[in-house]
N, C-alpha and C positions, 0 to 999 in steps of 0.2 A: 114254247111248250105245246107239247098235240094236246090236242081237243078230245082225245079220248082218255084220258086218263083224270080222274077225281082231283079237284084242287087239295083235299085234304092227305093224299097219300104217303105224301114224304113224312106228315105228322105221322099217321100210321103205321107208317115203315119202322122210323123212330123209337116209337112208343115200344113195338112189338122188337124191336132190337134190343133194348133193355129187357123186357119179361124172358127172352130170350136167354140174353148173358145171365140173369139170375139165376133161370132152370138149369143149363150144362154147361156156363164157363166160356171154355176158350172156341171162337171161330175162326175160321179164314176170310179172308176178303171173297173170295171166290165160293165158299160154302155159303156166305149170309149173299153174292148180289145173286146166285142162284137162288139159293128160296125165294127172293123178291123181285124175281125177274128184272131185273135191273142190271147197271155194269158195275162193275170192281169201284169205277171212277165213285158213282154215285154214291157208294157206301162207304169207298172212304171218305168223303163230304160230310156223307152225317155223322160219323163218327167223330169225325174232327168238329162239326156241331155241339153233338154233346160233350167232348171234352171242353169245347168253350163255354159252356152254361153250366159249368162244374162239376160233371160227373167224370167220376174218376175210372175214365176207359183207357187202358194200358194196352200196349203196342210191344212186341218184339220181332223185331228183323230178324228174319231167318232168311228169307228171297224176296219176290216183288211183294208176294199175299202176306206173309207174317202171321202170328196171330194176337189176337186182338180179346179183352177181355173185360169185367167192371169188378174193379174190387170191392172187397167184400166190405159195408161199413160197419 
């Protein structure tokens, strides 16, 4: 892991991916690792994160990015 990046980020990344999908809904892999300067890889990581800690983030295959959403509870 580099030494310049906050241990706490991926939390952040995280958190601000959910306020995120609440505000507008559906992204890309490639629209959310843009915003957070990160790669495709890394975000689809925490996605798959939070759907294992129960949040209901939904997935449809269209190509490689797809897009990705959190239903609504």
């Amino acid at each position: 892991m580099s030494g310049s990046r906050p241990r706490n980020e991926g939390l952040v990344r995280v958190l601000s991916m959910l306020r995120m999908f609440e505000a507008r809904g559906r992204y890309t892999l490639a629209e959310l690792a843009a915003g957070f300067n990160v790669t495709t890889r890394t975000i689809r990581r925490d996605l798959v994160l939070l759907q294992g800690a129960g949040y209901p983030i939904c997935h449809e295959e269209r190509d490689a990015d797809g897009n990705w959403w959190l239903l609504q509870r």
